[in-house]
C-alpha positions as CSV (number, residue, x, y, z in Angstrom):
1,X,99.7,138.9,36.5
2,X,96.8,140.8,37.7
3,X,94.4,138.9,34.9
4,X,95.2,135.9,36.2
5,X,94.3,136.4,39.4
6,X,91.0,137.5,38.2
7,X,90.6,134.5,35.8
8,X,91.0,132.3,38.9
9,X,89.1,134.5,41.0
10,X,85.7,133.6,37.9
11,X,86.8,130.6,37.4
12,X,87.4,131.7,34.0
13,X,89.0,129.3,31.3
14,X,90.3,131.0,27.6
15,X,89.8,128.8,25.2
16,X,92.9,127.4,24.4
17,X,94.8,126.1,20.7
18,X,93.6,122.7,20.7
19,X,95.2,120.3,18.3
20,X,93.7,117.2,16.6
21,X,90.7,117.2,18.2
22,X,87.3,116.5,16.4
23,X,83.6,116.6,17.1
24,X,81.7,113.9,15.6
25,X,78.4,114.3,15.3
26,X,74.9,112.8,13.7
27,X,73.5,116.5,13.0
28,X,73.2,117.3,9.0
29,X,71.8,120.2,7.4
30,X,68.3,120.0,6.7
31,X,67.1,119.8,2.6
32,X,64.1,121.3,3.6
33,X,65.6,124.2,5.6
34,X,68.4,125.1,2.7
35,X,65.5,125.4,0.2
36,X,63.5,127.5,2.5
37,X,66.4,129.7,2.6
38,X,67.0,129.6,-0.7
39,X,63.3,130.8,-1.1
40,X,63.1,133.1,1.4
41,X,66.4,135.0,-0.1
42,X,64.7,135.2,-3.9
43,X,61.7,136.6,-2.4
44,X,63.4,138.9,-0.5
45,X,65.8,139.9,-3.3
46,X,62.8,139.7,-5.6
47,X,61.0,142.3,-3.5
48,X,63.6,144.5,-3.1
49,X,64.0,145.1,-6.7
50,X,60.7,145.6,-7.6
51,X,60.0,148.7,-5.0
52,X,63.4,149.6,-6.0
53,X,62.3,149.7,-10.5
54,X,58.8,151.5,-8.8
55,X,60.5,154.4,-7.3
56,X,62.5,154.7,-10.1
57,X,59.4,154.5,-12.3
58,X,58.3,157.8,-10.5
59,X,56.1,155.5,-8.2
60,X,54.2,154.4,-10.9
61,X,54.3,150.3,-10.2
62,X,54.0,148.4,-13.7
63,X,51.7,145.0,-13.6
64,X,54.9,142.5,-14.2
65,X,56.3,144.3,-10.7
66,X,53.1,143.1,-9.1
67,X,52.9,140.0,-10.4
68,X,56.5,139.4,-9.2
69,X,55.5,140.2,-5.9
70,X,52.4,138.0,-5.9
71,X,55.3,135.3,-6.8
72,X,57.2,136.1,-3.9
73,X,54.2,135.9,-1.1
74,X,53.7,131.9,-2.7
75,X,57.3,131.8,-2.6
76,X,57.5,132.7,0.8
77,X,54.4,130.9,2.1
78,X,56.2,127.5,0.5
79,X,59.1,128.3,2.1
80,X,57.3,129.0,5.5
81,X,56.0,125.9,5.7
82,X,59.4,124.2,4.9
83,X,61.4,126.2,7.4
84,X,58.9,125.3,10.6
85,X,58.9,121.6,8.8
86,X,62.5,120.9,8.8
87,X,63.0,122.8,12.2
88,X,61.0,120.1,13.8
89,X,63.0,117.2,12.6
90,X,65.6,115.5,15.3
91,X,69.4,115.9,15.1
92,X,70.0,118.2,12.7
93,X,71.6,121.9,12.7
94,X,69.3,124.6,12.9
95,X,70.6,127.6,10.7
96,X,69.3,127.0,7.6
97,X,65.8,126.4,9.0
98,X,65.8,129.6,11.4
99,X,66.9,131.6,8.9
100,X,64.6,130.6,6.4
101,X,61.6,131.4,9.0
102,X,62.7,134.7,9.9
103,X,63.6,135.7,5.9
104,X,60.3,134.2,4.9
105,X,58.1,135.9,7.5
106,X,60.0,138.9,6.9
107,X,58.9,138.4,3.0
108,X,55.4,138.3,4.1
109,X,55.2,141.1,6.7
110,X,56.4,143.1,3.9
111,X,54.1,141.9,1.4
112,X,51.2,142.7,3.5
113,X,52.7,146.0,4.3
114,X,53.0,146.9,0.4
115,X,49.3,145.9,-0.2
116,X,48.2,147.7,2.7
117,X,49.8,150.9,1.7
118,X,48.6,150.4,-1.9
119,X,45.3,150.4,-0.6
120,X,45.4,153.7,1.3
């Protein structure tokens, strides 16, 4: 009894069971964004493994774990540019595309990282 005095009090509605009701909408998932995802994931994956094989190498980085990680900076520069694309489009869901920005510039922050530190 007490909560719903203080429901009423807020002005607080629960959300309640509601039953044959459906949103229609225009909105669609972006192509553009899903592949920027799709990108951005690889080269994060892609990244991951390589310092991963490195330190288990004793630190010693072999030339196809640097090439793969020259791969993943296009990779994630591609998928940059298709993740801020497809977020400015009209009427459309904005997952894909946000997450496909934040896991690309992620990718490159941490490419730039890795050749800064191989550099010191």
């Amino acid at each position: 009894m007490e909560e719903r005095k203080k429901r009423r009090k807020f002005n607080i509605r629960l959300p309640g069971r509601t039953r044959g009701r459906y949103v229609f909408t225009d909105k669609k998932h972006p192509e553009k964004g899903i592949m920027s995802t799709a990108l951005g994931v690889i080269s994060v994956v892609t990244i991951i493994c390589a310092v991963v094989m490195a330190y288990k190498n004793g630190g010693e980085a072999e030339a196809r774990y640097g090439v793969a990680v020259m791969f993943c900076l296009l990779y994630s520069i591609g998928g940059l540019v298709l993740g801020i694309l497809s977020r400015m489009e009209r009427d459309i869901f904005k997952l894909f595309p946000t997450v496909g920005i934040i896991l690309n510039a992620l990718s490159l922050i941490w490419v730039g990282l890795l050749l800064y530190f191989s550099l010191l």
